[in-house]
N, C-alpha and C positions, 0 to 999 in steps of 0.2 A: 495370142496370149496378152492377158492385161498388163500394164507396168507394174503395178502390184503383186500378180502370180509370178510374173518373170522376178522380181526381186524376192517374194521369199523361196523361190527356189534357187537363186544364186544364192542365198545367205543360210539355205540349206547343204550344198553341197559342199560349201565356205565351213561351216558345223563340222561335215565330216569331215575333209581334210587334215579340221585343225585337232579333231579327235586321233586321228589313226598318228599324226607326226607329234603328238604331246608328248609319248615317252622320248621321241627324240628329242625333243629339245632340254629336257629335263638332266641336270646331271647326275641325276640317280633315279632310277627305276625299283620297283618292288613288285615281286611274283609270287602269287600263290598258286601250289604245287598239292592239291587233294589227293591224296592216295590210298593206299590201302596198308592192311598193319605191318608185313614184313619187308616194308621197303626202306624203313627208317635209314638204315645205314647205307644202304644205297643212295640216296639223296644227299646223307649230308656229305658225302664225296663228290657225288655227280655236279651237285652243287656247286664247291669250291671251284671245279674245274672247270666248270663254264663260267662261272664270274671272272674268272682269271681270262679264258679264252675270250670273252664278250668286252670283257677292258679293253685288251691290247687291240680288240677288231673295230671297236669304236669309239674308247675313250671315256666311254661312261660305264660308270657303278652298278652294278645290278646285285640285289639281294633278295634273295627265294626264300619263304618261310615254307614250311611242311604243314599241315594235316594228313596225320593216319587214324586206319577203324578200321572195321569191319566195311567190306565194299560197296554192299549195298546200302548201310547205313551213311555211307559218306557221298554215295551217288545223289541219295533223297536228299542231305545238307545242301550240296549244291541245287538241287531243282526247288530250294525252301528260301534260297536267295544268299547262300553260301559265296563267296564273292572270288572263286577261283577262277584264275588264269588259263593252269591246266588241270586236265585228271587225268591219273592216271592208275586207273581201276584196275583189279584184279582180273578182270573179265568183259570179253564185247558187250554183253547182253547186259551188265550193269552202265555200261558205257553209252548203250541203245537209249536205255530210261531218260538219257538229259534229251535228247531227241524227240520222244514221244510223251515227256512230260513239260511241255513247256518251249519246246524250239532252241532251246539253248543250245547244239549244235544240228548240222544239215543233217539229213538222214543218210547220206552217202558219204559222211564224216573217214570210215576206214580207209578212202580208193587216197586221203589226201597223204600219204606216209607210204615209205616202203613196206614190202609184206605185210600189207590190211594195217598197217600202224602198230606194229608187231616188231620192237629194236630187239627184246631180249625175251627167253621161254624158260619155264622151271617146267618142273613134276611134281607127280605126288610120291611119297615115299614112308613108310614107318620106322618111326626113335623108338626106341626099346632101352630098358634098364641096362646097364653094365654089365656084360655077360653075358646077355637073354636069358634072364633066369627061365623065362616064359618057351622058351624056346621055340619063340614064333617066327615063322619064315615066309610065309605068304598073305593075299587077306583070307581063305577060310580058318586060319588061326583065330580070328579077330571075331568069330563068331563062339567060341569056344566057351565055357560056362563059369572059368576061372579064367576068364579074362577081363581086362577092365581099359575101356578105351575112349580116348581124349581126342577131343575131335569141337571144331567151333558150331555154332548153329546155321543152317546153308539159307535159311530166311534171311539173316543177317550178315553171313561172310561169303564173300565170295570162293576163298579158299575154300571154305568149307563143299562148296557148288562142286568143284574140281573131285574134292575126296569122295565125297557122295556118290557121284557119277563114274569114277573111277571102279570106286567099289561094284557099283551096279553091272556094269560091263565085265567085270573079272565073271560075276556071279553067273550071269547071261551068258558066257560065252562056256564056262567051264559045268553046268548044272541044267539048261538050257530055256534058254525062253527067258521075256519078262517077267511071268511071274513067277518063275523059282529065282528070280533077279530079287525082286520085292519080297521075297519069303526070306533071303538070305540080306538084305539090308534092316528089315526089320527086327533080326536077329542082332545083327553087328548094333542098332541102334541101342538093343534094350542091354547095352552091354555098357554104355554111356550114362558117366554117374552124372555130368555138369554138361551145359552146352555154351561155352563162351559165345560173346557177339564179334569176337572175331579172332582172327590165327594167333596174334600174339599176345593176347587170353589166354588162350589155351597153352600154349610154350608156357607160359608163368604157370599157370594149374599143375603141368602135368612136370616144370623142371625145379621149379622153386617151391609148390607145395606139396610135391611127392604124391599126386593122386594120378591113379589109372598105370597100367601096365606096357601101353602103347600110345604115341601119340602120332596119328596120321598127319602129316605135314608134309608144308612146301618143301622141295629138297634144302632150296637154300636156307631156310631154318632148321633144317636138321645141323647141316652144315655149322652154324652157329652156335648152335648149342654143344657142340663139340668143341670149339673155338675159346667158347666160354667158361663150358663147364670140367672140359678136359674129358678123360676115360670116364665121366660116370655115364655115359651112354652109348649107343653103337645103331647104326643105321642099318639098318634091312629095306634091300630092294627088290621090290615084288615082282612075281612071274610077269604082268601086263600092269601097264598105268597109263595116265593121260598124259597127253602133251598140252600145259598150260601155256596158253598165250595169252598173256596181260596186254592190252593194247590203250595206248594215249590220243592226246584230243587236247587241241585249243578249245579252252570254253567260248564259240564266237560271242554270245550276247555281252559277257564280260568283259573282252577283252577288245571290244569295240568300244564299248563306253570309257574302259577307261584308257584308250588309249597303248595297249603293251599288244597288241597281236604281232607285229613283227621282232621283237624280242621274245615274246613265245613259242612264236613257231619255230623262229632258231635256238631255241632250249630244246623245244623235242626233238629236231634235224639233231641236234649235236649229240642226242644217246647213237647216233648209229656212226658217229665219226670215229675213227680208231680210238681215240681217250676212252670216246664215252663204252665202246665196248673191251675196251678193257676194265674198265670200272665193274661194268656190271659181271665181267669175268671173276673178277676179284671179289666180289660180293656175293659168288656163287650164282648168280644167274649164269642162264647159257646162252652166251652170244649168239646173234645171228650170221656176223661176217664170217668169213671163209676163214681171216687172218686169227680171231682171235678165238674161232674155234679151233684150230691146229694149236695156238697154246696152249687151251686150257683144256686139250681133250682126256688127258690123261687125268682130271679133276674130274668128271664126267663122265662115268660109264653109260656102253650102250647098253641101250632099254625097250623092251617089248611097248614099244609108244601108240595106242590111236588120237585122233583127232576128234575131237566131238563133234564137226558136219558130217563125219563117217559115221559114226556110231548114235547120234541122236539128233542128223539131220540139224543141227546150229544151235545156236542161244535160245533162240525163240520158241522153237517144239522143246526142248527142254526143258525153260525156265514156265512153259504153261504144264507141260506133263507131269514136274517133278515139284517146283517150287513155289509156283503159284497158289494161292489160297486153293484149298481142297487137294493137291496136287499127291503124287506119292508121297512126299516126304506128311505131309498130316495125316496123310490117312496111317502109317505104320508108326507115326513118333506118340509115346502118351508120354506126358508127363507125371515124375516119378511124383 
């Protein structure tokens, strides 16, 4: 090796060191935290409570701002040069695209986290008027011809990806077959007066402008909307639903440049620390530890739950089967 190659490869490796220890030397750090729409309130607690835990563990300040959307609209921001730390996406398969569009994290990103990078899981669930005037109990109500139902676009939300597929499986499993699956979502669709570009879109459409009869949502926005708006709604829990697992990710290319990968990664370690699962208890997600699912279980009813690598085989045969250009969802959705 020349004296030249040998120096700028010490002065290379000099680069990264001084890259990865920048946030420590700094007495204050800043993280961006990409999400999806109904985690707002979840963050700005999770938030406080790791800034407070990350003081006392090493003396420096640490301040997280948020972005939230629609999933998949917020996965492309980041693969557009969005400058996130973390994401933490509604779904793997939006979580995939920073991977396949651009390298921004390994492809084996889930094995770095407990449970595939999975701290906390919701459902899908239906808000209904005050009273059920509708008197809707399952989803073949939702097909009904004096129903009207609120629901995000699953092009653009991930929540929406969840309801969609939800629905499809209830159809498939009680009708049978794929295609009286697609016979019966293409019903429920044409029954959908707006398609927001993401879940909490849709909560404003369906809570604050009084449109649509039902609104298919995450649980813990149903949850909310009760919180908020008191008795004018009432949650209906369907015969079968999905088990939603949101799963997170250092953004590596970001968080190397700018120095914060180890204060990252100990922000997403700490949703699975007892605080952090209690938070996301309290914010109606559902925990994954043992401890604060035994608190929060009575918040929680059990529920006819599948998985989607059971039912549609992962993110990947899904999102080419269903949501991908030409996919089921365009071929049954017209525009009103």
């Amino acid at each position: 090796m020349t004296p030249r190659r040998h120096a700028l490869r010490t002065l290379g490796a000099l680069t990264l060191v001084a890259a990865s220890s920048m946030a420590w030397a700094q007495s204050k750090v800043e993280l961006l935290n990409v999400s999806y729409d109904p985690t707002r309130e979840l963050y700005v607690a999770f938030n406080a409570a790791f800034a407070k835990h990350w003081k006392a563990k090493t003396g420096q300040d640490v301040s997280i701002k948020q972005s939230h959307g629609g999933s998949g609209k917020q996965a492309r921001s980041i693969i557009d040069g969005l400058d996130a730390d973390v994401a933490t996406l509604a779904l793997a398969g939006d979580t995939d695209a920073l991977n396949e569009h651009g390298g921004w994290i390994p492809k084996d990103w889930q094995k770095r986290l407990p449970l595939n990078s999975t701290p906390y899981a919701s459902t899908i669930i239906l808000a209904v008027r005050e009273g059920n005037p509708k008197g809707i109990k399952d989803w073949d109500d939702l097909i009904r011809p004096d129903v009207k139902v609120i629901t995000p676009n699953p092009k653009t939300s991930g929540g929406a990806r969840w309801n969609y597929l939800a629905a499809w499986e209830f159809a498939k499993r009680k009708y049978g077959g794929d295609a009286k699956a697609k016979e019966f979502v293409a019903k429920l669709y044409a029954n959908v007066p707006v398609l927001d570009t993401g879940a909490r879109g849709s909560t404003i459409t369906f809570a604050q402008r009084n449109q649509g009869d039902v609104l298919i949502a995450w649980e813990n926005e149903a949850y909310l909307l009760d919180k908020e708006f008191g008795s004018k709604f009432d949650v209906v829990y369907p015969s079968l639903s999905i088990l939603a697992e949101p799963a997170v990710t250092v953004v590596d290319k970001n968080v190397d440049k700018k120095g914060t990968r180890a204060v990252a990664t100990a922000y997403l370690e700490y949703l699975y620390s007892d605080d952090g699962q209690d938070i996301a208890g309290k914010n109606f997600y559902r925990p994954t530890s043992a401890k604060a699912q035994a608190k929060y279980a009575k918040q929680f009813p059990k529920l006819n739950l599948f998985r989607i690598d059971e039912a549609f085989g992962g993110w990947t045969q899904a999102t080419k089967a269903h949501f991908a250009d030409g996919g089921s969802f365009d071929q049954i959705y017209t525009k009103k």
